[in-house]
C-alpha positions in Angstrom: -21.7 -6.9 -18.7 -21.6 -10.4 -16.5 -23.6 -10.2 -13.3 -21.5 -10.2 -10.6 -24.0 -12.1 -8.5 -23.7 -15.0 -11.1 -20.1 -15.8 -9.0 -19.6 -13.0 -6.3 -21.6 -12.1 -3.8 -19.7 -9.1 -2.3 -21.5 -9.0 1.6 -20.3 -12.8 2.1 -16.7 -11.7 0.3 -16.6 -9.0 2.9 -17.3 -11.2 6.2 -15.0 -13.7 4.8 -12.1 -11.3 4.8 -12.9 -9.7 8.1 -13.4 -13.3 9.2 -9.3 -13.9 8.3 -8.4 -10.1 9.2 -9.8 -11.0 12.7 -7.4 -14.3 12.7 -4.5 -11.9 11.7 -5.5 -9.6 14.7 -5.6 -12.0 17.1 -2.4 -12.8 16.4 -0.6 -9.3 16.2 -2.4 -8.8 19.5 -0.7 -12.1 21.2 2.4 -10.6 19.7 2.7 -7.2 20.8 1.4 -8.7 24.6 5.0 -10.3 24.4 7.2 -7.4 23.3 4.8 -4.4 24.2 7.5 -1.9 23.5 7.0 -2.4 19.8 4.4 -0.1 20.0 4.1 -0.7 16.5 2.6 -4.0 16.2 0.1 -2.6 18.8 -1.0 0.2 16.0 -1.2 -2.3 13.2 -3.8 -4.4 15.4 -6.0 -1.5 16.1 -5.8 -0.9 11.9 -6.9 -4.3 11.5 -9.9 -4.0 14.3 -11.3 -0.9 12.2 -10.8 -2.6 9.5 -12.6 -5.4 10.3 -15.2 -3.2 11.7 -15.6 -1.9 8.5 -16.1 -4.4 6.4 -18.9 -5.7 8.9 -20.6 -2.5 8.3 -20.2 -2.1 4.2 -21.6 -5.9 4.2 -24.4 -5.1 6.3 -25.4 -1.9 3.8 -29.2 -1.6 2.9 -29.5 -3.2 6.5 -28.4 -0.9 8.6 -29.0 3.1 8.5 -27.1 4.9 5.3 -25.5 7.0 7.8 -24.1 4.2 9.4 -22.5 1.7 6.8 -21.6 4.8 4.4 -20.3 7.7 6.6 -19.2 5.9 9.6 -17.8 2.7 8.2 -15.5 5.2 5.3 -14.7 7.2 8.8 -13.3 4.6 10.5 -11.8 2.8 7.5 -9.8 5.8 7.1 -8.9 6.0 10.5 -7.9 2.6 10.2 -5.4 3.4 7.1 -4.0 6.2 9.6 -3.0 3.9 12.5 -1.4 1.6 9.2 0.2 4.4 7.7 1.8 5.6 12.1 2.2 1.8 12.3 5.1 1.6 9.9 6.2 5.1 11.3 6.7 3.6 14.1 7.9 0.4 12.9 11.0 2.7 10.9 11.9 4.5 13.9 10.3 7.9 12.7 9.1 11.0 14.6 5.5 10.1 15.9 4.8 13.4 17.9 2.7 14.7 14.8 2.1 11.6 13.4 -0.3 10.5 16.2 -2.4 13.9 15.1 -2.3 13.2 10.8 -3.1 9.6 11.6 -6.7 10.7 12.8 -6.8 13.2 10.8 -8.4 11.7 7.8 -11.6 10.5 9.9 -12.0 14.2 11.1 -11.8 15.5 7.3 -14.3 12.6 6.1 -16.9 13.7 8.8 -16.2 17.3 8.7 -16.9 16.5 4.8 -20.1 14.4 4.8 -21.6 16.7 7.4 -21.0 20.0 5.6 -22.0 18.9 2.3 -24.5 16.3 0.3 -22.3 16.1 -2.6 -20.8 12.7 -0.4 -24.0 11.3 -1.4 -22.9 10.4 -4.8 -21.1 7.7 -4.9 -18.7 8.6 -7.3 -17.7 11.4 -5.3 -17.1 9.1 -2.2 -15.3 6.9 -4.1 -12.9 9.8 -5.6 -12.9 11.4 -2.1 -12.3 8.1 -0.3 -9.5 6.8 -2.7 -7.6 9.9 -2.6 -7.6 10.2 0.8 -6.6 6.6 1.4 -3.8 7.1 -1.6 -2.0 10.1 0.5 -1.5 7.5 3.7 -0.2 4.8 1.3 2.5 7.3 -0.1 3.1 8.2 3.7 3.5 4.3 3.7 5.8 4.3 0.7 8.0 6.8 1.6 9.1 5.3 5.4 9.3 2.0 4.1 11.8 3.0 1.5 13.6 5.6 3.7 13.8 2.8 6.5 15.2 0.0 4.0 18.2 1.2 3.6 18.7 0.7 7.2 17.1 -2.2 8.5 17.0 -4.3 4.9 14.8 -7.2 5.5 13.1 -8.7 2.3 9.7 -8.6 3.6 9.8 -4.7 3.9 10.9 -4.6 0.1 7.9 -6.6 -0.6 5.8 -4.9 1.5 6.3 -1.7 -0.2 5.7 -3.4 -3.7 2.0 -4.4 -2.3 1.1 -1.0 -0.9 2.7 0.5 -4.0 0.4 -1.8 -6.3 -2.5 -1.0 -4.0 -1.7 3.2 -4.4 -1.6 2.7 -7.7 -5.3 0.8 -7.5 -6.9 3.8 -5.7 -5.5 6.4 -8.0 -7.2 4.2 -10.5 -10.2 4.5 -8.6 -10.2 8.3 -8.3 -10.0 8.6 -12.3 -12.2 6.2 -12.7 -15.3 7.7 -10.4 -14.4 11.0 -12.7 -14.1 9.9 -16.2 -16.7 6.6 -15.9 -18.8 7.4 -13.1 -21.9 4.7 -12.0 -25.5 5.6 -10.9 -24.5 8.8 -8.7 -27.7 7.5 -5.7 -26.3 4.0 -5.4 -26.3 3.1 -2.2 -26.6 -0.4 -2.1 -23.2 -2.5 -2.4 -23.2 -2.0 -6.9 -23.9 -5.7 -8.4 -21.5 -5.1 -11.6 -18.5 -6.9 -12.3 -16.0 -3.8 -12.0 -16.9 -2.9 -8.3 -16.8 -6.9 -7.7 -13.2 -6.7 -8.7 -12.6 -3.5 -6.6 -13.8 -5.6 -3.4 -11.9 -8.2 -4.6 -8.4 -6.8 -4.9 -9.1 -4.7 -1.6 -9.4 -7.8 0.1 -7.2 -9.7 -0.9 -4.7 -6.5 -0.1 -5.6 -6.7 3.3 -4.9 -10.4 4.0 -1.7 -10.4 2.4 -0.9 -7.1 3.6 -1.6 -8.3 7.2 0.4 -11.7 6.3 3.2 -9.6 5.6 3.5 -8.0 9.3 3.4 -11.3 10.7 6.7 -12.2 8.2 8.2 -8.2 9.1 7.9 -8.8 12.7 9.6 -12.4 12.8 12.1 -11.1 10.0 13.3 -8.3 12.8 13.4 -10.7 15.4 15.7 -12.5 13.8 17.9 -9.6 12.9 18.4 -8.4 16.2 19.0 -11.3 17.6 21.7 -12.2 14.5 22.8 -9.4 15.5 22.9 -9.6 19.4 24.9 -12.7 19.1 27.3 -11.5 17.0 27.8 -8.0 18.0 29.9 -7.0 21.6 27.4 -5.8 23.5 29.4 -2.9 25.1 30.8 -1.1 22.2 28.7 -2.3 19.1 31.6 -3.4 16.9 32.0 -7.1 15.9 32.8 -9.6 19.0 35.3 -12.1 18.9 33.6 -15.0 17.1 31.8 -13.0 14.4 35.3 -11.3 14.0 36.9 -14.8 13.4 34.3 -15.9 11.2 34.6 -13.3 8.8 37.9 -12.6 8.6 38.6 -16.1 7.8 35.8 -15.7 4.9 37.8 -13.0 3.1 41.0 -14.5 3.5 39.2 -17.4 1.8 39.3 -15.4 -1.1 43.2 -15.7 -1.7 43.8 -12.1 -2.4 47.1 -11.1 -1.5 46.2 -7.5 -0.3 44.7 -7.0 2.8 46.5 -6.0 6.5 45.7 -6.3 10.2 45.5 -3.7 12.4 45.7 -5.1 16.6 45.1 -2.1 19.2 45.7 -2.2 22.7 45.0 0.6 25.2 47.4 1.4 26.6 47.6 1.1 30.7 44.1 0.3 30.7 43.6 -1.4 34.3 45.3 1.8 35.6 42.3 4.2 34.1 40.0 1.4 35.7 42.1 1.8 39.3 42.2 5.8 38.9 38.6 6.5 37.6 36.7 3.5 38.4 35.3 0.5 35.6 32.2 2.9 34.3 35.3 5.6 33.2 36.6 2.1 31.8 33.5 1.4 29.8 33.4 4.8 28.4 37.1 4.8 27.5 36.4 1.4 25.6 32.8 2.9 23.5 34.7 6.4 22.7 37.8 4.5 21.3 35.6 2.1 19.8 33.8 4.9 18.0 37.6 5.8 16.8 37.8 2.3 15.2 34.4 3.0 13.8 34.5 6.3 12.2 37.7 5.3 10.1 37.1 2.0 9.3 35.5 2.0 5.6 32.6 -0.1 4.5 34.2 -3.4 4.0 36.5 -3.4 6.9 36.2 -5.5 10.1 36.4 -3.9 13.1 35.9 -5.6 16.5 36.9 -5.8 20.0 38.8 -9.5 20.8 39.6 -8.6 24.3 39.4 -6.5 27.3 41.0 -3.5 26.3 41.9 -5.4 22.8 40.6 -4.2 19.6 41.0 -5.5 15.7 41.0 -3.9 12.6 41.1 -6.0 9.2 41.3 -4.3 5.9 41.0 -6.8 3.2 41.7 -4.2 0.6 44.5 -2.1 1.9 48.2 -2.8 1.6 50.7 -2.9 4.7 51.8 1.1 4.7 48.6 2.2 3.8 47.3 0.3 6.7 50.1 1.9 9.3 48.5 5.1 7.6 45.1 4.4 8.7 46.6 2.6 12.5 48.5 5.7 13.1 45.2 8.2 12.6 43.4 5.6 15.0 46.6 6.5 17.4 46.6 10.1 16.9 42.6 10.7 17.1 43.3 8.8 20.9 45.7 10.5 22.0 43.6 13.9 21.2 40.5 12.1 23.3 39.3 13.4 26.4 37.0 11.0 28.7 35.4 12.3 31.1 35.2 10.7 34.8 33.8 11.3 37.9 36.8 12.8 39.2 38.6 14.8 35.9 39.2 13.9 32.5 40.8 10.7 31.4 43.8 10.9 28.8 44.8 7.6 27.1 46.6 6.0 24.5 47.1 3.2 22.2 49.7 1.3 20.8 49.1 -0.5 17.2 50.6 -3.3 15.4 50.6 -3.9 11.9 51.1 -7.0 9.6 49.9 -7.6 6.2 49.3 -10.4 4.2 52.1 -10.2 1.2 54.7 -10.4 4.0 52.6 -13.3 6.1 50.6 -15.0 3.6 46.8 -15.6 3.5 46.3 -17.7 6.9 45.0 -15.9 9.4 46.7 -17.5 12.2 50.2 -16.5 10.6 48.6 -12.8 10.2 47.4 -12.6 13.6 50.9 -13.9 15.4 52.8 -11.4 13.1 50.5 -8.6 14.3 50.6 -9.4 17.8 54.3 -9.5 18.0 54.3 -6.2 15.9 51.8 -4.9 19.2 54.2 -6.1 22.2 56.7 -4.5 19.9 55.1 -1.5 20.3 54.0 -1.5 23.8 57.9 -2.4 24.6 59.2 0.5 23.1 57.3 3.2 24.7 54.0 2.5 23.7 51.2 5.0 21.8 53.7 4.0 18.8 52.9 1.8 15.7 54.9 -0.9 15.2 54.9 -2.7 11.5 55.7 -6.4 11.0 58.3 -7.1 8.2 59.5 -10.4 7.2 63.6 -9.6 7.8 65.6 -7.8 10.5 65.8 -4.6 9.0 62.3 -3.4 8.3 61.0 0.1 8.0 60.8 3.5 10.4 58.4 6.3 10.1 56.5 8.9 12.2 53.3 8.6 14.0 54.0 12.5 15.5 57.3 12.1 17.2 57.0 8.4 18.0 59.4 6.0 15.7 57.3 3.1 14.5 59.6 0.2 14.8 59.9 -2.9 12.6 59.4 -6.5 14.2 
Protein backbone atom coordinates (compact mmCIF):
# COMPACT_ATOMS: atom_id res chain seq x y z
CA UNK A 1 0.00 0.00 0.00
CA UNK A 2 1.22 3.90 -0.90
CA UNK A 3 2.86 5.68 1.97
CA UNK A 4 0.90 8.23 3.07
CA UNK A 5 3.84 10.38 3.96
CA UNK A 6 4.73 10.25 0.13
CA UNK A 7 1.75 13.16 -0.07
CA UNK A 8 0.15 13.58 3.42
CA UNK A 9 1.57 14.41 6.32
CA UNK A 10 -1.41 14.13 8.82
CA UNK A 11 0.10 16.59 11.95
CA UNK A 12 0.42 19.56 9.38
CA UNK A 13 -3.21 18.45 7.82
CA UNK A 14 -4.47 18.70 11.34
CA UNK A 15 -3.07 22.35 12.23
CA UNK A 16 -4.14 23.43 8.92
CA UNK A 17 -7.79 22.66 9.68
CA UNK A 18 -7.70 23.88 13.16
CA UNK A 19 -5.92 26.81 11.64
CA UNK A 20 -9.40 27.48 9.41
CA UNK A 21 -11.78 26.05 12.24
CA UNK A 22 -10.15 28.87 14.39
CA UNK A 23 -11.11 31.53 11.45
CA UNK A 24 -14.71 29.97 11.59
CA UNK A 25 -14.79 30.55 15.40
CA UNK A 26 -13.84 33.75 15.37
CA UNK A 27 -16.39 34.56 13.37
CA UNK A 28 -19.40 32.67 15.08
CA UNK A 29 -18.03 34.35 18.22
CA UNK A 30 -18.36 38.10 16.54
CA UNK A 31 -21.80 36.76 15.66
CA UNK A 32 -23.38 35.58 18.62
CA UNK A 33 -21.77 39.05 20.47
CA UNK A 34 -24.37 40.71 18.10
CA UNK A 35 -27.56 38.64 18.68
CA UNK A 36 -26.50 36.86 22.10
CA UNK A 37 -29.96 35.43 22.54
CA UNK A 38 -29.18 32.85 19.93
CA UNK A 39 -27.71 30.99 22.42
CA UNK A 40 -27.07 28.60 19.73
CA UNK A 41 -24.44 30.14 17.76
CA UNK A 42 -22.73 30.60 21.14
CA UNK A 43 -22.68 26.49 21.53
CA UNK A 44 -21.49 25.94 18.10
CA UNK A 45 -18.39 28.30 18.89
CA UNK A 46 -17.43 26.38 22.03
CA UNK A 47 -17.75 23.00 19.58
CA UNK A 48 -15.38 24.54 17.33
CA UNK A 49 -12.82 25.73 20.26
CA UNK A 50 -12.72 21.88 21.48
CA UNK A 51 -12.44 21.05 18.36
CA UNK A 52 -9.70 23.02 17.51
CA UNK A 53 -8.15 22.02 20.72
CA UNK A 54 -8.28 18.71 19.66
CA UNK A 55 -6.78 18.60 16.61
CA UNK A 56 -3.79 20.63 18.30
CA UNK A 57 -3.42 17.75 20.61
CA UNK A 58 -3.83 14.59 18.04
CA UNK A 59 -1.08 16.62 15.86
CA UNK A 60 1.18 16.96 18.67
CA UNK A 61 0.92 12.83 19.47
CA UNK A 62 4.28 11.14 20.27
CA UNK A 63 5.10 14.71 21.60
CA UNK A 64 3.13 15.11 24.25
CA UNK A 65 2.14 12.46 27.09
CA UNK A 66 -0.18 9.39 25.64
CA UNK A 67 -2.55 10.32 28.29
CA UNK A 68 -2.82 13.62 26.95
CA UNK A 69 -3.19 13.57 23.03
CA UNK A 70 -5.26 10.07 23.34
CA UNK A 71 -7.54 10.26 26.39
CA UNK A 72 -7.96 13.85 26.77
CA UNK A 73 -7.97 15.11 23.24
CA UNK A 74 -11.00 11.94 22.29
CA UNK A 75 -12.56 13.50 25.77
CA UNK A 76 -12.90 16.77 24.70
CA UNK A 77 -13.58 15.97 20.97
CA UNK A 78 -16.52 14.26 22.18
CA UNK A 79 -17.53 16.90 24.26
CA UNK A 80 -17.12 19.01 21.48
CA UNK A 81 -19.65 16.84 19.20
CA UNK A 82 -22.08 17.31 22.35
CA UNK A 83 -22.21 21.11 22.40
CA UNK A 84 -22.74 20.45 18.10
CA UNK A 85 -25.21 18.00 18.61
CA UNK A 86 -27.24 20.92 21.83
CA UNK A 87 -26.22 23.55 19.24
CA UNK A 88 -28.75 22.57 16.60
CA UNK A 89 -31.10 21.65 19.57
CA UNK A 90 -31.06 24.83 20.34
CA UNK A 91 -30.95 26.20 16.92
CA UNK A 92 -34.63 24.03 16.26
CA UNK A 93 -36.23 25.28 19.19
CA UNK A 94 -36.04 21.93 21.22
CA UNK A 95 -36.18 21.11 24.96
CA UNK A 96 -32.50 21.83 26.30
CA UNK A 97 -33.20 21.08 30.10
CA UNK A 98 -31.74 17.53 29.58
CA UNK A 99 -29.92 18.28 26.72
CA UNK A 100 -27.35 20.39 28.53
CA UNK A 101 -26.65 17.02 30.79
CA UNK A 102 -26.37 14.24 27.40
CA UNK A 103 -24.33 16.85 25.72
CA UNK A 104 -21.41 16.24 28.37
CA UNK A 105 -22.23 13.12 28.78
CA UNK A 106 -20.14 11.49 26.22
CA UNK A 107 -16.78 12.98 27.80
CA UNK A 108 -17.88 11.59 31.23
CA UNK A 109 -18.44 7.95 29.51
CA UNK A 110 -15.01 8.31 27.51
CA UNK A 111 -13.03 8.96 30.85
CA UNK A 112 -15.09 6.82 33.06
CA UNK A 113 -14.01 4.21 30.11
CA UNK A 114 -10.29 4.76 29.72
CA UNK A 115 -9.85 4.95 33.49
CA UNK A 116 -11.67 1.72 34.33
CA UNK A 117 -10.26 -0.34 31.69
CA UNK A 118 -6.87 -0.79 29.28
CA UNK A 119 -8.70 -2.29 26.62
CA UNK A 120 -8.90 1.80 25.29
CA UNK A 121 -5.39 1.16 24.68
CA UNK A 122 -5.88 -0.56 21.40
CA UNK A 123 -6.54 1.46 18.90
CA UNK A 124 -8.99 -0.30 17.30
CA UNK A 125 -11.08 -0.32 20.25
CA UNK A 126 -10.82 3.54 20.54
CA UNK A 127 -11.61 3.97 17.14
CA UNK A 128 -14.87 1.56 17.44
CA UNK A 129 -15.63 3.16 20.85
CA UNK A 130 -14.97 6.70 19.60
CA UNK A 131 -16.91 6.37 16.30
CA UNK A 132 -19.87 5.02 17.83
CA UNK A 133 -20.11 7.40 20.31
CA UNK A 134 -19.66 10.26 17.95
CA UNK A 135 -22.32 8.39 15.48
CA UNK A 136 -25.21 8.52 18.31
CA UNK A 137 -24.74 12.64 18.52
CA UNK A 138 -24.85 12.82 14.69
CA UNK A 139 -28.24 10.91 14.74
CA UNK A 140 -29.32 13.28 17.64
CA UNK A 141 -28.12 15.84 14.82
CA UNK A 142 -30.14 14.15 12.17
CA UNK A 143 -33.20 13.82 13.75
CA UNK A 144 -33.71 17.79 14.95
CA UNK A 145 -32.59 18.92 11.82
CA UNK A 146 -35.20 16.93 9.97
CA UNK A 147 -37.93 17.45 12.70
CA UNK A 148 -37.15 21.28 12.50
CA UNK A 149 -37.27 21.54 8.58
CA UNK A 150 -40.43 21.17 8.14
CA UNK A 151 -40.88 24.26 10.07
CA UNK A 152 -38.25 26.73 9.43
CA UNK A 153 -37.30 25.24 5.62
CA UNK A 154 -34.18 27.00 4.77
CA UNK A 155 -31.88 25.12 2.10
CA UNK A 156 -28.87 25.23 4.07
CA UNK A 157 -30.50 23.07 6.88
CA UNK A 158 -31.44 20.43 4.05
CA UNK A 159 -27.84 20.42 3.20
CA UNK A 160 -26.63 20.42 6.44
CA UNK A 161 -28.28 17.31 7.34
CA UNK A 162 -27.01 15.58 3.97
CA UNK A 163 -23.20 16.35 5.36
CA UNK A 164 -23.76 15.16 8.87
CA UNK A 165 -25.75 12.27 7.34
CA UNK A 166 -22.65 11.47 4.98
CA UNK A 167 -20.39 11.98 7.94
CA UNK A 168 -22.72 9.27 10.30
CA UNK A 169 -22.57 7.09 7.77
CA UNK A 170 -18.32 7.51 7.70
CA UNK A 171 -18.07 6.65 11.43
CA UNK A 172 -20.30 3.66 11.28
CA UNK A 173 -17.85 2.72 8.65
CA UNK A 174 -15.24 3.22 11.04
CA UNK A 175 -16.71 1.14 13.85
CA UNK A 176 -16.89 -1.96 11.32
CA UNK A 177 -14.00 -1.32 10.08
CA UNK A 178 -11.72 -1.29 13.55
CA UNK A 179 -13.78 -4.86 14.04
CA UNK A 180 -13.50 -6.73 10.83
CA UNK A 181 -9.90 -5.05 9.59
CA UNK A 182 -8.28 -3.95 12.58
CA UNK A 183 -4.42 -2.18 12.51
CA UNK A 184 -1.52 -2.77 14.87
CA UNK A 185 -3.70 -2.89 18.30
CA UNK A 186 -0.37 -0.62 20.26
CA UNK A 187 -0.25 2.11 17.67
CA UNK A 188 0.01 5.13 19.21
CA UNK A 189 1.60 7.25 17.02
CA UNK A 190 -0.71 9.10 14.29
CA UNK A 191 -0.81 5.47 11.67
CA UNK A 192 1.28 6.50 8.36
CA UNK A 193 -1.05 4.32 5.91
CA UNK A 194 -3.08 5.57 3.27
CA UNK A 195 -6.59 4.49 4.80
CA UNK A 196 -6.22 6.45 8.20
CA UNK A 197 -4.78 9.43 5.78
CA UNK A 198 -8.14 9.42 4.26
CA UNK A 199 -9.96 9.12 7.57
CA UNK A 200 -8.21 12.54 8.63
CA UNK A 201 -8.90 13.78 5.49
CA UNK A 202 -12.65 13.47 5.21
CA UNK A 203 -12.86 14.50 9.03
CA UNK A 204 -11.42 17.57 8.09
CA UNK A 205 -12.75 18.47 5.50
CA UNK A 206 -16.31 17.75 7.45
CA UNK A 207 -15.51 20.15 9.85
CA UNK A 208 -14.72 23.13 7.56
CA UNK A 209 -17.62 22.77 5.56
CA UNK A 210 -19.68 21.80 8.29
CA UNK A 211 -18.69 25.04 10.14
CA UNK A 212 -19.12 27.00 6.59
CA UNK A 213 -22.49 25.81 6.67
CA UNK A 214 -23.52 27.62 10.12
CA UNK A 215 -22.20 30.74 8.88
CA UNK A 216 -24.85 30.18 5.63
CA UNK A 217 -27.83 28.70 8.45
CA UNK A 218 -27.38 31.77 10.52
CA UNK A 219 -27.57 34.46 7.64
CA UNK A 220 -30.34 32.17 5.89
CA UNK A 221 -32.54 32.79 9.28
CA UNK A 222 -31.73 36.20 9.31
CA UNK A 223 -33.19 36.74 6.32
CA UNK A 224 -36.24 34.78 7.04
CA UNK A 225 -37.27 36.61 9.97
CA UNK A 226 -36.78 39.58 8.62
CA UNK A 227 -38.80 38.47 5.15
CA UNK A 228 -41.00 37.71 7.42
CA UNK A 229 -41.12 40.78 9.85
CA UNK A 230 -41.69 43.00 6.93
CA UNK A 231 -44.38 41.28 5.64
CA UNK A 232 -46.23 39.91 8.53
CA UNK A 233 -48.58 42.58 10.95
CA UNK A 234 -46.78 42.65 13.80
CA UNK A 235 -49.82 42.43 16.25
CA UNK A 236 -51.69 39.56 15.09
CA UNK A 237 -49.25 37.42 12.84
CA UNK A 238 -51.38 37.15 9.73
CA UNK A 239 -50.33 38.80 6.44
CA UNK A 240 -50.21 42.89 6.50
CA UNK A 241 -51.51 44.91 4.05
CA UNK A 242 -48.77 44.98 1.33
CA UNK A 243 -47.83 41.28 1.52
CA UNK A 244 -51.70 40.77 1.34
CA UNK A 245 -51.85 42.88 -1.91
CA UNK A 246 -48.95 41.30 -3.39
CA UNK A 247 -50.19 37.96 -3.32
CA UNK A 248 -53.51 38.13 -3.96
CA UNK A 249 -52.74 39.98 -7.09
CA UNK A 250 -50.23 36.82 -7.90
CA UNK A 251 -53.13 34.26 -7.83
CA UNK A 252 -55.42 36.27 -9.50
CA UNK A 253 -52.62 36.38 -12.12
CA UNK A 254 -53.45 32.98 -12.79
CA UNK A 255 -56.92 33.64 -14.47
CA UNK A 256 -58.83 31.04 -12.73
CA UNK A 257 -62.28 31.89 -12.38
CA UNK A 258 -62.87 30.34 -8.85
CA UNK A 259 -61.73 32.02 -6.07
CA UNK A 260 -63.92 34.56 -3.50
CA UNK A 261 -63.15 37.36 -0.99
CA UNK A 262 -64.04 37.31 2.38
CA UNK A 263 -63.79 41.33 4.11
CA UNK A 264 -64.43 41.32 8.03
CA UNK A 265 -65.06 44.17 10.15
CA UNK A 266 -65.56 44.04 13.92
CA UNK A 267 -68.10 45.22 14.70
CA UNK A 268 -68.33 48.52 17.14
CA UNK A 269 -64.74 48.18 17.68
CA UNK A 270 -63.75 51.78 19.02
CA UNK A 271 -66.56 51.22 21.52
CA UNK A 272 -64.65 47.84 23.10
CA UNK A 273 -61.53 50.26 23.01
CA UNK A 274 -63.67 53.17 24.97
CA UNK A 275 -65.31 50.46 27.39
CA UNK A 276 -62.25 48.18 28.09
CA UNK A 277 -59.35 50.17 27.22
CA UNK A 278 -56.81 49.62 23.71
CA UNK A 279 -54.90 46.40 25.45
CA UNK A 280 -58.70 44.64 25.55
CA UNK A 281 -58.54 46.09 21.94
CA UNK A 282 -55.36 44.29 21.00
CA UNK A 283 -56.53 41.11 22.40
CA UNK A 284 -59.90 41.34 20.71
CA UNK A 285 -57.95 41.88 17.32
CA UNK A 286 -55.14 38.55 18.08
CA UNK A 287 -58.24 36.16 19.34
CA UNK A 288 -60.34 37.06 16.21
CA UNK A 289 -57.26 36.86 14.22
CA UNK A 290 -56.69 33.38 15.48
CA UNK A 291 -60.55 32.85 14.17
CA UNK A 292 -59.34 33.85 10.69
CA UNK A 293 -56.33 31.58 11.24
CA UNK A 294 -57.75 28.31 12.35
CA UNK A 295 -60.19 28.12 9.38
CA UNK A 296 -58.36 29.40 6.76
CA UNK A 297 -56.77 26.28 4.73
CA UNK A 298 -53.24 26.13 3.50
CA UNK A 299 -53.45 28.18 0.41
CA UNK A 300 -55.70 30.91 1.63
CA UNK A 301 -54.69 34.47 2.39
CA UNK A 302 -55.59 35.76 5.46
CA UNK A 303 -54.49 39.28 6.66
CA UNK A 304 -55.43 42.26 8.58
CA UNK A 305 -55.80 45.55 6.02
CA UNK A 306 -57.02 47.82 8.71
CA UNK A 307 -57.67 48.71 12.24
CA UNK A 308 -60.32 46.50 13.01
CA UNK A 309 -60.27 45.30 9.22
CA UNK A 310 -59.46 41.85 8.32
CA UNK A 311 -59.24 39.80 4.71
CA UNK A 312 -59.79 36.54 3.70
CA UNK A 313 -59.00 35.29 -0.05
CA UNK A 314 -59.76 31.80 -1.08
CA UNK A 315 -58.37 31.30 -4.47
CA UNK A 316 -60.05 27.84 -4.68
CA UNK A 317 -63.39 28.24 -3.20
CA UNK A 318 -66.52 29.30 -5.02
CA UNK A 319 -68.89 32.23 -3.78
CA UNK A 320 -71.45 30.07 -1.37
CA UNK A 321 -68.89 27.93 -0.30
CA UNK A 322 -67.08 31.00 0.76
CA UNK A 323 -70.36 32.61 2.75
CA UNK A 324 -70.09 28.95 4.26
CA UNK A 325 -66.70 29.46 5.53
CA UNK A 326 -67.39 33.71 6.33
CA UNK A 327 -70.38 32.70 8.29
CA UNK A 328 -68.31 29.93 10.70
CA UNK A 329 -65.78 32.95 11.07
CA UNK A 330 -69.11 34.97 12.31
CA UNK A 331 -70.51 32.37 14.44
CA UNK A 332 -67.00 31.24 16.20
CA UNK A 333 -67.03 35.39 17.24
CA UNK A 334 -69.96 35.71 18.29
CA UNK A 335 -69.30 32.52 20.78
CA UNK A 336 -65.82 34.45 21.85
CA UNK A 337 -65.23 35.69 25.25
CA UNK A 338 -62.25 38.35 25.82
CA UNK A 339 -61.38 38.94 28.75
CA UNK A 340 -60.67 42.69 30.15
CA UNK A 341 -59.67 44.25 33.08
CA UNK A 342 -63.08 45.07 34.03
CA UNK A 343 -65.42 41.74 32.69
CA UNK A 344 -65.57 39.94 29.66
CA UNK A 345 -65.78 41.51 26.23
CA UNK A 346 -68.49 40.10 23.73
CA UNK A 347 -68.10 41.13 20.03
CA UNK A 348 -69.09 40.62 16.67
CA UNK A 349 -68.39 40.73 13.01
CA UNK A 350 -70.00 41.50 10.03
CA UNK A 351 -68.69 39.76 6.58
CA UNK A 352 -68.97 40.54 3.05
CA UNK A 353 -68.57 38.25 0.27
CA UNK A 354 -67.86 38.60 -3.49
CA UNK A 355 -66.41 36.14 -5.77
CA UNK A 356 -64.66 36.26 -8.84
CA UNK A 357 -67.28 34.47 -11.52
CA UNK A 358 -69.66 37.39 -10.61
CA UNK A 359 -66.70 40.25 -10.57
CA UNK A 360 -64.09 38.93 -12.76
CA UNK A 361 -60.40 38.36 -12.11
CA UNK A 362 -59.19 42.05 -11.18
CA UNK A 363 -58.79 42.45 -7.84
CA UNK A 364 -59.75 46.01 -7.57
CA UNK A 365 -63.38 44.99 -9.04
CA UNK A 366 -63.24 42.02 -6.31
CA UNK A 367 -62.40 44.14 -3.54
CA UNK A 368 -65.09 47.14 -4.31
CA UNK A 369 -67.79 44.31 -4.68
CA UNK A 370 -66.74 42.95 -1.22
CA UNK A 371 -66.63 46.12 0.48
CA UNK A 372 -70.01 47.19 -0.57
CA UNK A 373 -71.22 43.60 0.29
CA UNK A 374 -69.52 44.63 4.07
CA UNK A 375 -71.36 48.20 4.53
CA UNK A 376 -74.24 46.06 3.30
CA UNK A 377 -73.91 44.07 6.16
CA UNK A 378 -73.04 46.47 8.81
CA UNK A 379 -76.27 48.56 7.52
CA UNK A 380 -78.56 45.99 8.12
CA UNK A 381 -77.86 45.07 11.61
CA UNK A 382 -74.56 43.89 11.45
CA UNK A 383 -72.86 40.27 12.76
CA UNK A 384 -74.68 39.21 9.35
CA UNK A 385 -73.05 38.08 6.03
CA UNK A 386 -73.85 39.95 3.22
CA UNK A 387 -73.05 38.23 -0.49
CA UNK A 388 -72.29 40.36 -3.56
CA UNK A 389 -74.35 39.35 -6.67
CA UNK A 390 -74.17 40.93 -9.97
CA UNK A 391 -78.33 41.84 -10.24
CA UNK A 392 -80.92 43.21 -7.81
CA UNK A 393 -82.28 40.13 -6.68
CA UNK A 394 -79.54 38.07 -5.28
CA UNK A 395 -79.63 35.30 -2.71
CA UNK A 396 -80.89 34.98 1.30
CA UNK A 397 -79.68 32.47 3.70
CA UNK A 398 -79.00 31.97 7.49
CA UNK A 399 -75.99 32.68 9.46
CA UNK A 400 -78.14 31.58 12.87
CA UNK A 401 -81.09 33.94 12.70
CA UNK A 402 -79.38 36.75 10.85
CA UNK A 403 -80.70 37.03 6.89
CA UNK A 404 -77.55 37.39 4.79
CA UNK A 405 -78.63 40.02 2.33
CA UNK A 406 -77.59 40.33 -1.37
CA UNK A 407 -75.79 43.73 -2.61
Amino acid sequence: MVGLSEFLDIPTLLLTVAAASFCIFVSLVLTWSSVRSETYILSWAAAFGLAIMTMILVALRGLVPHSLSVTVADAILLAAFGLLWLGYRQFAGLDTGRGRWIAGMGALIWLLMAAGTPRLDDMNARTAVLSGMELVYFVFIIADLLRHHRKEPLPSVGLTTVVVGVHAAMQAYWVISAIVAPIEPTTIVLPNSLVMGLRFTESSIFVVFLGLLQLVVIGQRSERRYRIAAETDSLTGLANRGHYFGRTEEALVRGDTRGALILFDIDHFKSINDTYGHPAGDRVLIEFAAIVEATASADDIAARIGGEEFALFLPHATTDEAVKIADRVRSATADLRVAAATGLVNLTVSCGVAGISETGADYQALHAAADRALYAAKGTGRDRVAIHRPSASGGRGRPGSAAMPAC
